[in-house]
C-alpha distance (Angstrom), angle and dihedral (degrees) to the residues before:
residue distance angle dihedral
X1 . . .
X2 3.72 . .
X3 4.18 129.7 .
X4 3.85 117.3 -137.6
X5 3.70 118.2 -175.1
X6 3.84 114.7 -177.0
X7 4.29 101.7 -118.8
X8 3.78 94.5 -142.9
X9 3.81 89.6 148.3
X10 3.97 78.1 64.0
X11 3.45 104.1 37.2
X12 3.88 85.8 52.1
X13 3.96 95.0 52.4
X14 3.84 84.8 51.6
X15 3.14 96.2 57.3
X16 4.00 112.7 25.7
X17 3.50 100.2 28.5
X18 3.63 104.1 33.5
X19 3.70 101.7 31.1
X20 3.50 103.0 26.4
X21 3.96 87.9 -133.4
X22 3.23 92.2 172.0
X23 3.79 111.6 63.4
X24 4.05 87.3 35.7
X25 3.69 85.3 55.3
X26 3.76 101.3 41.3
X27 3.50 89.1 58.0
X28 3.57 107.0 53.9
X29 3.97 128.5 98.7
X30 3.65 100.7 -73.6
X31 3.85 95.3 6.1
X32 3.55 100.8 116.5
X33 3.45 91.1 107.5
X34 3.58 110.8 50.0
X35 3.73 109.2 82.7
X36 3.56 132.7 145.2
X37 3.96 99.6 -79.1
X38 4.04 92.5 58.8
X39 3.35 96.2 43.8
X40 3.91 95.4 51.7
X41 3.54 86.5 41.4
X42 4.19 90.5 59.8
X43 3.65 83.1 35.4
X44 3.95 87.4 64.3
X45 3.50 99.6 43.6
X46 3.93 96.3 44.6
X47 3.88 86.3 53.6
X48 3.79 87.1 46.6
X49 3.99 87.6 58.9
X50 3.28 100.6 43.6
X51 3.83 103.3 41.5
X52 4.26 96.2 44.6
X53 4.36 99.7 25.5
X54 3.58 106.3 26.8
X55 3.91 115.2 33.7
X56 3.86 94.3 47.3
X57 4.13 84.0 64.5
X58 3.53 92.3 57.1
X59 3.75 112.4 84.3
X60 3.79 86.5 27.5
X61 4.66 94.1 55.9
X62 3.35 84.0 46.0
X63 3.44 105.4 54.4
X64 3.82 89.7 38.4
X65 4.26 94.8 43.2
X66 3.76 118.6 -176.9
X67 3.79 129.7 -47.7
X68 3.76 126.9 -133.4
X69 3.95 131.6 -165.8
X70 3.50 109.2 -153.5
X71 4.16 84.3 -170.2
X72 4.17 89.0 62.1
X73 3.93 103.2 9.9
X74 4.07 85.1 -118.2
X75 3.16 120.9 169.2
X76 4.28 112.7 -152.0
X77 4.06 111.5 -168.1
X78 3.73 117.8 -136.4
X79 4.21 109.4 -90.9
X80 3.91 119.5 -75.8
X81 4.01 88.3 22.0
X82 3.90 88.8 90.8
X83 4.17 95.7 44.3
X84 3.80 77.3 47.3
X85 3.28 105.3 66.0
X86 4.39 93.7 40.3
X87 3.74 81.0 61.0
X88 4.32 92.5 44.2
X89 3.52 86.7 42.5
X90 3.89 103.9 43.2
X91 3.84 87.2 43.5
X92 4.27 89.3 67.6
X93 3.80 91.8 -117.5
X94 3.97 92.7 127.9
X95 3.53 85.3 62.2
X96 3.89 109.8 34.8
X97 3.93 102.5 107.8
X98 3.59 93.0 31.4
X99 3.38 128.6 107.2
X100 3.83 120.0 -84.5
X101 4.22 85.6 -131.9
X102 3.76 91.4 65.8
X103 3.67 92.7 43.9
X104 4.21 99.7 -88.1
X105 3.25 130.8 130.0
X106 4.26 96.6 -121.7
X107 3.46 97.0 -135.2
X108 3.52 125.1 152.3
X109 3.85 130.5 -62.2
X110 3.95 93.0 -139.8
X111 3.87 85.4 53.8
X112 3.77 95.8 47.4
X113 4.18 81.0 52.2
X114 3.26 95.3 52.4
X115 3.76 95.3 47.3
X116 3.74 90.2 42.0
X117 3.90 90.2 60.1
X118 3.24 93.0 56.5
X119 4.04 98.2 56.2
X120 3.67 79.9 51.7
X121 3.09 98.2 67.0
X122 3.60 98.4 34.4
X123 3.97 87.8 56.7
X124 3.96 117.2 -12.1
X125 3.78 90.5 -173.7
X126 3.33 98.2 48.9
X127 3.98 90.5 42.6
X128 4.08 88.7 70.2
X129 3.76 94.6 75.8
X130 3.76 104.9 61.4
X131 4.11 85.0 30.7
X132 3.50 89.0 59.8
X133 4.17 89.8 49.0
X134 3.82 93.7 54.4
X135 3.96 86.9 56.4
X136 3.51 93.3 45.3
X137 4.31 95.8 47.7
X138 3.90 81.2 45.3
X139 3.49 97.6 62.1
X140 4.10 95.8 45.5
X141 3.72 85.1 41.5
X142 3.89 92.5 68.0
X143 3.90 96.6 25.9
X144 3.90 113.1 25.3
X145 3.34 120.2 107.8
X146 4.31 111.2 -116.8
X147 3.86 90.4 -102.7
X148 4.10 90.6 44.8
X149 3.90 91.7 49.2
X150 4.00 90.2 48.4
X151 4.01 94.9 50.0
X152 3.76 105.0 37.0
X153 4.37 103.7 19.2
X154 3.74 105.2 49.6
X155 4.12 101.6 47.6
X156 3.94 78.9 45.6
X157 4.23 87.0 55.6
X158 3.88 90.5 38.8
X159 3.77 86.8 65.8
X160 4.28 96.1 -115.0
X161 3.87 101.3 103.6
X162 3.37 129.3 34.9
X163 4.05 132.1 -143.2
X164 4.00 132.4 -130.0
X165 4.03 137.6 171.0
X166 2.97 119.6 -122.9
X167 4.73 108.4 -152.0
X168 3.74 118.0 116.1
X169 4.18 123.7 86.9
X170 3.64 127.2 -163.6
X171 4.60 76.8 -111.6
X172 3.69 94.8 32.9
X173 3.69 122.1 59.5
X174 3.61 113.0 139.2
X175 3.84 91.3 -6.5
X176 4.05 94.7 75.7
X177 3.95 83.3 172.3
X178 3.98 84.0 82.0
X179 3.59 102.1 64.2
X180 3.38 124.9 143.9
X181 4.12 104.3 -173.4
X182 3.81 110.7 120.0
X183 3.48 128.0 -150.0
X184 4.09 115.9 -158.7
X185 3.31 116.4 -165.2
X186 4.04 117.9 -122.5
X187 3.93 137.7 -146.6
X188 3.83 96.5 -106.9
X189 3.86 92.4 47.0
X190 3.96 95.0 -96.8
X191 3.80 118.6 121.1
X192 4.09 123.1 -126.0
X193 3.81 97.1 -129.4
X194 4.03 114.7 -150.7
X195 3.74 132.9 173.8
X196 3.83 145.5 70.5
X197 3.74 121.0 -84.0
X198 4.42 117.2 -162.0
X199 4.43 122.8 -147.8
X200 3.55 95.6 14.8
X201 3.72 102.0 167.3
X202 3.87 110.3 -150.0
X203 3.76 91.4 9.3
X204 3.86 87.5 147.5
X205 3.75 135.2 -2.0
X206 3.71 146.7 131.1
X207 3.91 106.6 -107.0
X208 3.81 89.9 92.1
X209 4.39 153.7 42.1
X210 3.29 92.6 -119.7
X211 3.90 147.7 -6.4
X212 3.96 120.3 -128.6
X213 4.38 103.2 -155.8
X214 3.93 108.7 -164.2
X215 3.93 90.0 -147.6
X216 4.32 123.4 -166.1
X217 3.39 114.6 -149.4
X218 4.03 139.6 142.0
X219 3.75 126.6 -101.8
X220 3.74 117.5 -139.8
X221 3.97 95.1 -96.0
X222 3.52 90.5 44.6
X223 3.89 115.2 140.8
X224 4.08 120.8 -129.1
X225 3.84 125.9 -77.0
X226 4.06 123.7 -0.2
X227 3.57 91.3 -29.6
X228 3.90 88.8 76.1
X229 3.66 95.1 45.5
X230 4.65 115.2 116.8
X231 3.54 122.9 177.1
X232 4.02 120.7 -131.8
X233 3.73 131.9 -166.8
X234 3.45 107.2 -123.6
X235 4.18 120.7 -177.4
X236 3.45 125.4 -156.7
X237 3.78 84.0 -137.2
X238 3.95 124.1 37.4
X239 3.51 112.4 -116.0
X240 3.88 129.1 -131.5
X241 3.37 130.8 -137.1
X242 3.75 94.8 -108.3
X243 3.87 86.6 53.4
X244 3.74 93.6 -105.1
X245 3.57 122.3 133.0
X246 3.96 123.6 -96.1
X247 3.78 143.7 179.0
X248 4.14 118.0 -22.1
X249 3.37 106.9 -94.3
X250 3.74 118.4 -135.6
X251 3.85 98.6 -92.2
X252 3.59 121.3 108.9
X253 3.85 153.0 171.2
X254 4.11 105.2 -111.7
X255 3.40 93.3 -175.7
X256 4.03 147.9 -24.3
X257 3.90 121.2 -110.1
X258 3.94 121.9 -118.5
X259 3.79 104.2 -132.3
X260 3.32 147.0 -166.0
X261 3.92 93.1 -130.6
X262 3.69 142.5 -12.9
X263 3.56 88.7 64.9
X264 3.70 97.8 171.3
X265 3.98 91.1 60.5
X266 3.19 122.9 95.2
X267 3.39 107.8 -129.5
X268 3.96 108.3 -178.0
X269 4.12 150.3 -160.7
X270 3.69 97.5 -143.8
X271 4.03 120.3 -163.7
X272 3.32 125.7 -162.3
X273 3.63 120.8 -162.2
X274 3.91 111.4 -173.2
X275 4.12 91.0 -44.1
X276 3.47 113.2 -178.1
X277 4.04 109.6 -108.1
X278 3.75 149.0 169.6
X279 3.43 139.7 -118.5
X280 3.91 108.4 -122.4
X281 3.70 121.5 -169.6
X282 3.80 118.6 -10.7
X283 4.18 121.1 -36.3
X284 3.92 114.7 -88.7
X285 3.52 92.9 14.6
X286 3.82 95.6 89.3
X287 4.18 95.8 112.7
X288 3.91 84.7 58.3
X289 3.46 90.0 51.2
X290 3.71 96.2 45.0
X291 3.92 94.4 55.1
X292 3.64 93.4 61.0
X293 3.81 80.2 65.5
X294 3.51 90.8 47.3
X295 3.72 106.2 43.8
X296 3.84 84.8 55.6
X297 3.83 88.0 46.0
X298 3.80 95.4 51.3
X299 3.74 87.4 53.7
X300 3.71 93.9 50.5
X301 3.79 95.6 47.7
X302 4.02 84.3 46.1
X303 4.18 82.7 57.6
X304 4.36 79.9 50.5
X305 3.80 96.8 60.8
X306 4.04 82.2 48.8
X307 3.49 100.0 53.0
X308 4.36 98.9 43.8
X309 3.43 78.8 48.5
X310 3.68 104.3 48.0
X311 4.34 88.1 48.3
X312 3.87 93.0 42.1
X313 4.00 91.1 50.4
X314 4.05 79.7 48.2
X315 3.17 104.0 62.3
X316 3.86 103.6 28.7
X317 4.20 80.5 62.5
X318 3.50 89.6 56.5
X319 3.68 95.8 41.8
X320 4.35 87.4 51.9
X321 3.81 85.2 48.9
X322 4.00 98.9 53.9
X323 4.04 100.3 29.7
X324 3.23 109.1 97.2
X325 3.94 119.5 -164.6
X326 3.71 142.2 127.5
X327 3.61 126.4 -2.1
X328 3.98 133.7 -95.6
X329 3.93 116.2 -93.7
X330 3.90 86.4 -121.4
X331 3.77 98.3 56.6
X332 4.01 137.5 -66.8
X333 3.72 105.8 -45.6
X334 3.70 90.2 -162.5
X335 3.76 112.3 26.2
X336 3.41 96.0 177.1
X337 3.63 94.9 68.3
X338 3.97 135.5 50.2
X339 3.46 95.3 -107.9
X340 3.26 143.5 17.2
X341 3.83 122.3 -122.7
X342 3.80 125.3 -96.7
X343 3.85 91.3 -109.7
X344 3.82 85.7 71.9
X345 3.81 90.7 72.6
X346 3.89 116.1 86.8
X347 3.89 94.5 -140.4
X348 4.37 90.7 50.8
X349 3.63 87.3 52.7
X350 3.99 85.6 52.0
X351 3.82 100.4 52.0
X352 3.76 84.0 47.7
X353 4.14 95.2 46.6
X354 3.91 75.0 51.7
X355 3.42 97.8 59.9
X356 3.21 97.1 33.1
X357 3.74 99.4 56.7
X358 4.02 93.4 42.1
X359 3.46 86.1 49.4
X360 3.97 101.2 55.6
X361 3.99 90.1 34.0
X362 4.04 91.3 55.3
X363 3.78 90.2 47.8
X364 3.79 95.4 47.8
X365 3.93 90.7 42.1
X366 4.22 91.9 45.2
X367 4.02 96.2 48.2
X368 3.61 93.6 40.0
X369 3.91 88.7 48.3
X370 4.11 90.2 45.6
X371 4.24 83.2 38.9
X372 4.16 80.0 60.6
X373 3.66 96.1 50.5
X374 3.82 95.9 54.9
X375 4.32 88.1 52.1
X376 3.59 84.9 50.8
X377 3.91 90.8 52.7
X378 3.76 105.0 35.8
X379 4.00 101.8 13.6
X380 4.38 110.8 141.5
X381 3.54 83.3 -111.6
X382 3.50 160.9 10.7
X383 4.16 109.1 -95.3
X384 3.83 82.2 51.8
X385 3.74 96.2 50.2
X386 3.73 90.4 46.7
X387 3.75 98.3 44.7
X388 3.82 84.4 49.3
X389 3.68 99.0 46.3
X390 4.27 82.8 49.1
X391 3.94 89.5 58.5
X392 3.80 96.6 42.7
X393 4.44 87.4 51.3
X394 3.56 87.0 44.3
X395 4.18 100.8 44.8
X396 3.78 94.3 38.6
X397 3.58 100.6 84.5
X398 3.99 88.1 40.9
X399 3.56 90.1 50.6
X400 4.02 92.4 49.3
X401 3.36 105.5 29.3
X402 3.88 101.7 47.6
X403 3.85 104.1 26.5
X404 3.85 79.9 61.1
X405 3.57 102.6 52.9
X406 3.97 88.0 45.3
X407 3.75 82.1 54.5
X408 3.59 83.4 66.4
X409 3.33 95.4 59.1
X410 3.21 98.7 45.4
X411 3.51 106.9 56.8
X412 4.20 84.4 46.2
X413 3.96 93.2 54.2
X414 3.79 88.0 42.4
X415 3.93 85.7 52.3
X416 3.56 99.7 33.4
X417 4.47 80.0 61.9
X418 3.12 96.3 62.4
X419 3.83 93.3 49.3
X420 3.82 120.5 -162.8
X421 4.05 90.0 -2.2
X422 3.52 95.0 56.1
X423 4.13 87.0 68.8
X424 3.80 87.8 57.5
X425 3.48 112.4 94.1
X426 3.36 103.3 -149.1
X427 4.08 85.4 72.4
X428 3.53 88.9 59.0
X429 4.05 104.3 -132.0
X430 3.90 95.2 108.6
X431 3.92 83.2 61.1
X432 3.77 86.0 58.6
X433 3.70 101.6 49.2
X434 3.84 92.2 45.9
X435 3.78 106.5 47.2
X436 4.27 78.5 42.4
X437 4.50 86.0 64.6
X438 3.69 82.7 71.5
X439 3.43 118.2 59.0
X440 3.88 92.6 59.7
X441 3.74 90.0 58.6
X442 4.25 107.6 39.2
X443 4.09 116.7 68.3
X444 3.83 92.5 25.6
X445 3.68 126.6 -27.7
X446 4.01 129.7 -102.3
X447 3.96 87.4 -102.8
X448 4.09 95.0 49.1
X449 3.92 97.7 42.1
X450 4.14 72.7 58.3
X451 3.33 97.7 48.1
X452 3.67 89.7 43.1
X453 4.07 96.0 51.6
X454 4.03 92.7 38.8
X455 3.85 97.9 42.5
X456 3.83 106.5 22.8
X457 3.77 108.4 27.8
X458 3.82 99.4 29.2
X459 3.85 104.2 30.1
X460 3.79 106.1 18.3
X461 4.10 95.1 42.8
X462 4.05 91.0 35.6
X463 3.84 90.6 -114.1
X464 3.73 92.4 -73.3
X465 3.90 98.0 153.2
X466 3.86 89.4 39.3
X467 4.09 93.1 53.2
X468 4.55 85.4 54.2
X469 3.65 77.2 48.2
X470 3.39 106.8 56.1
X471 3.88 94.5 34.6
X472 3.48 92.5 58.5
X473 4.03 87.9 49.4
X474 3.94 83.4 55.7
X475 3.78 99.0 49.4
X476 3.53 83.8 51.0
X477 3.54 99.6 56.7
X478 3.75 99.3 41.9
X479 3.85 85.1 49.7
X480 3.77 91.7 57.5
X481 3.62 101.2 32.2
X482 3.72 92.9 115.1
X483 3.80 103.2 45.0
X484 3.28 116.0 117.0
X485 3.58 104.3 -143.5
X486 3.99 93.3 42.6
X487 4.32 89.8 47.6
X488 4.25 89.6 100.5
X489 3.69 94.8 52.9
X490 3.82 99.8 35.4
X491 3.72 102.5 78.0
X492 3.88 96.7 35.2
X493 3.83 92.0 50.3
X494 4.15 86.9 41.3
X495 3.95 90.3 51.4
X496 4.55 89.3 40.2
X497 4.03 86.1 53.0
X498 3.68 91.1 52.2
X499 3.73 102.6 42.9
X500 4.07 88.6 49.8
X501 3.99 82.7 52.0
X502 3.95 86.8 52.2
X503 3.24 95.5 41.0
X504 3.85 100.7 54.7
X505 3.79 92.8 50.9
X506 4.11 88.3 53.0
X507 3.59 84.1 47.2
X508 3.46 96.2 50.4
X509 3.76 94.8 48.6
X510 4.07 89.2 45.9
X511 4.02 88.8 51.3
X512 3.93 90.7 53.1
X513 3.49 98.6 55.5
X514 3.73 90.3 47.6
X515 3.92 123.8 7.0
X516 4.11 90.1 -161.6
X517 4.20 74.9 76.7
X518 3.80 93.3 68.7
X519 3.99 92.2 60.1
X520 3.63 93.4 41.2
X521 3.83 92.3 64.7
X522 3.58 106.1 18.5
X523 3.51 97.9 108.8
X524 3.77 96.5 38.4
X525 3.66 85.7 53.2
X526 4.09 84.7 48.8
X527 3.78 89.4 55.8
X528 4.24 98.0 41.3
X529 4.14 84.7 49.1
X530 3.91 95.9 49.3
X531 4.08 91.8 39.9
X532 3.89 91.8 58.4
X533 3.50 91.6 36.6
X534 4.08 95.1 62.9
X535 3.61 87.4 42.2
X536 3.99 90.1 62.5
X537 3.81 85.1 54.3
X538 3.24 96.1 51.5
X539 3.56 97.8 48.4
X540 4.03 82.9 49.9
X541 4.18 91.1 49.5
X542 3.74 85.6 56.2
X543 3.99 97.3 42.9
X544 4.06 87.1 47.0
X545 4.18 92.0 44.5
X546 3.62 89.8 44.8
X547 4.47 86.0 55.3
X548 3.60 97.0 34.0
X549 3.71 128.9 92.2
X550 3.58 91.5 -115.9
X551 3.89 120.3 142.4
X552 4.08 114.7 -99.8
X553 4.05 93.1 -99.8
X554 3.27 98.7 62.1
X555 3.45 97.9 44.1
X556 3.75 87.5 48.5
X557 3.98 83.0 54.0
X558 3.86 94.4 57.4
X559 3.38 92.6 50.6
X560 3.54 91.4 51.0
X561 3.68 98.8 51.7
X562 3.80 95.5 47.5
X563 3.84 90.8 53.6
X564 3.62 88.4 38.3
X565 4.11 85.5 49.3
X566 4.18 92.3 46.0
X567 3.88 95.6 46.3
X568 4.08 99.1 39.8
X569 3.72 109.1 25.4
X570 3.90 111.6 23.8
X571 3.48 96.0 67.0
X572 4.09 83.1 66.0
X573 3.97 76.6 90.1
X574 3.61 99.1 69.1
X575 3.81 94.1 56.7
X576 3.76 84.8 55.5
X577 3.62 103.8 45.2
X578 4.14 81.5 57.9
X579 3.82 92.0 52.0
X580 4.03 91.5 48.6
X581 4.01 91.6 46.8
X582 4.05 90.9 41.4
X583 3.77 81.4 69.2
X584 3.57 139.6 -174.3
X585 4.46 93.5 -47.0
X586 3.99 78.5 72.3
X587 3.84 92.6 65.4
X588 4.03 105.7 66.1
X589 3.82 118.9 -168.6
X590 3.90 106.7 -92.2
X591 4.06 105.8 -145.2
């Protein structure tokens, strides 16, 4: 059985200390509001939530998983998930960063982060189906039609439907060009929906009224490839005009996948059979629509690889602190006893230094990211929006694509503590490391949140988010450059920033000559971008301990994990600096 403790004490460094969220907040259009006392105070009750509703249904969904009738295509949750959601629901989170018009509460989007990480770690599974809402009321936020928004957004932000999107095709996973779906248009302006969609998480269930699926498909004029892609709002119930619910619509769940984790979600094959749909936003212009789901998503499932992370590095602490076996090299640490505790080996202490620094870098990286998106919403005016809509494009992939992958490695350090018991279930750490394989693959995999920071956001876009970046890196440096307790990390973070500058416009030149370059180092240059990234933040954690009116220790522990950080994991860079310069020549044609 695992522990989970919400870390509000970190959580609030993050974000008051380290990103001074509140006076950015405060003075935003419509920010008034949100100062430090109401956003502890959701702080507490999100922890409360997730610590004493959510976490104790985690070992229990996933041993139980998802239920499906072939008979009715019902979908039954695991036990608890249901009671869940009433209390999620009845507590206003469905609605807290939406928009008071639709019946939210407009808070901010670093607060809804902060509160989603913590029902990810209280239940990841169980996470996905109010994630997948917030996409969904995203999308017909920006591109509904007023009469759309009213029937199908604000039940979703009351808590008593849920949302989904609808992309991937048995032929078409990441290549959404491929799809099949058609879309034929009807008398009274509807469309008769009619195709099979693949890994549709909370295609069906039984947490909620009604389910809202944000479908892509092609109408009958529709040109070739993604340029001929719409999106249509599809319900699992029809919808009245008095906003009651009708007949069952022709959409349903096939069949349930058998996974390697997230047990409890349901992850779905969803048919449509001539479902009645709507057009939302313009024709052909579904894909655009569809990535303002996604770009939200990716940031979300970012917020994911935080929160396994944050409960694996939990309890494998608490596991080094109780075990007790062997003795240090340099002499019994605790005589009294029969053993020492794990923490008295070097290489525990660096699995946890591991965790610990991938942890607090991911958090940092993730609010300040989600801190971006609300400047870009309700910034005073529009350089700052646009500079802050630059970052987000730019950090987005970083913040998905390598928080992820450290995910990885933290649930298998966190495992790899508690030795032959962690790969006991009962103990819970197996959990961990399986529901972790997923988050690297949904919303984008590793390889195309590359791609799409190497050949969109650095190439494509002429590194415009990455130059605001790197700037503010610099100010930062020549800011601190005489601090005494930021003097180790300075220079090496100084001499990282411009070698990634150096490196891009190499790159660049490279890629011209011969595109096949950009795939051959994409993720490498994925991997150098997020490894100098979480260095900044660490350098920033220390800067903000070292001003804050935090105690001694946990200053002390900053400065630890920074230098622990530049000495141990830093140097990760070099190894990928020689895999982007060992070019494409390195990658033969396998027959």
């Amino acid at each position: 059985m695992t522990i989970y403790k919400a870390p509000l004490a970190d959580q609030r460094f993050a974000l008051f200390d380290l990103l001074g969220a509140e006076a950015v907040l405060t003075q935003l259009q419509g920010g008034a509001e949100h100062g430090r006392d109401l956003l502890d105070a959701v702080l507490e009750e999100a922890g409360k939530l997730a610590e004493q509703v959510l976490a104790p249904t985690n070992a229990s969904g996933d041993a139980e998983g998802c239920h499906y009738d072939k008979a009715t295509h019902a979908v039954t949750t695991p036990k608890g998930f249901k009671e869940a959601f009433k209390a999620f629901a009845d507590g206003g989170w469905a609605g807290l960063t939406a928009k008071e018009a639709f019946g939210g509460q407009a808070l901010p989007g670093v607060l809804g982060i902060a509160t989603t990480e913590l029902f990810q770690s209280g239940n990841l599974a169980w996470s996905l189906y109010p994630l997948l809402s917030e996409g969904a009321c995203h999308a017909m936020e920006l591109h509904g039609t007023e009469a759309q928004q009213h029937t199908y957004l604000k039940p979703i932000v009351e808590g008593r439907w849920t949302g989904t999107m609808c992309l991937t095709e048995p032929q078409a996973g990441s290549d959404l060009g491929l799809l099949k779906t058609r879309a034929e248009p009807n008398a009274d302006g509807s469309y008769a929906i009619s195709g099979t969609k693949i890994f549709i998480s909370a295609g069906e269930h039984d947490l909620a009224e009604n389910i809202v699926h944000l479908v892509l498909a092609r109408l009958p004029d529709a040109p070739a490839g993604s340029r001929g892609i719409s999106m249509f709002i599809v319900p699992k119930f029809k919808v009245n005009a008095d906003g009651s619910l009708g007949v069952r619509n022709a959409a349903f769940a096939g069949a349930i996948e058998h996974k390697m984790g997230i047990k409890g979600s349901a992850t779905c094959v969803m048919n449509f059979d001539g479902a009645e749909g709507f057009l939302i936003g313009q024709p052909h212009k579904g894909l655009a629509a569809m990535f303002t789901m996604m770009n939200a998503a990716r940031l979300s499932v970012g917020v994911q690889g935080l929160a396994l992370a944050e409960r694996a590095w939990q309890n494998s602490l608490n596991y080094a602190r109780e075990r007790l076996q062997g003795r240090a090299l340099s002499g019994a640490k605790f005589p009294d006893k029969v053993a020492d505790n794990l923490l008295a080996q070097p290489d525990v202490r660096r699995m946890l230094l591991t965790q610990r620094a991938f942890v607090e870098g991911s958090r940092a990286l993730l609010y300040y990211t989600a801190l971006q998106t609300d400047i870009e919403a309700r910034g005073v005016d529009e350089a700052t929006r646009k500079a802050a809509g630059e970052l987000v494009a730019f950090l987005i992939p970083i913040a998905k694509g390598v928080v992820t992958e450290l995910a990885q490695e933290c649930t298998k350090e966190a495992l790899q503590v508690y030795g032959g018991h962690g790969y006991i279930g009962e103990n819970g750490m197996e959990q961990f490391v399986r529901d972790a394989r997923i988050i690297t693959l949904y919303e984008g995999t590793t390889g195309i949140q590359a791609a799409d920071l190497l050949g969109r956001k650095i190439l494509q876009l002429q590194g415009v988010g990455a130059k605001h970046f790197l700037e503010e890196i610099g100010a930062f440096c020549k800011a601190h450059a005489g601090d005494t307790a930021l003097r180790p990390l300075i220079g090496p973070l100084a001499a990282a920033v411009k070698e990634w500058s150096e490196l891009t416009s190499a790159l660049a030149k490279r890629v011209a000559a011969n595109p096949e370059e950009l795939g051959a180092a994409a993720t490498d240059y994925l991997w150098y971008s997020g490894y100098v990234t979480l260095a900044y933040f660490q350098a920033r954690s220390v800067a903000a301990a070292e001003a804050s009116m935090q105690s001694a220790a946990f200053k002390q522990a900053k400065r630890d994990t920074a230098a622990f950080y530049f000495a141990r994991i830093l140097p990760r860079t070099l190894m990928h600096k020689a895999a982007i310069e060992a070019g494409v020549a390195t990658l033969p044609d396998i027959a």
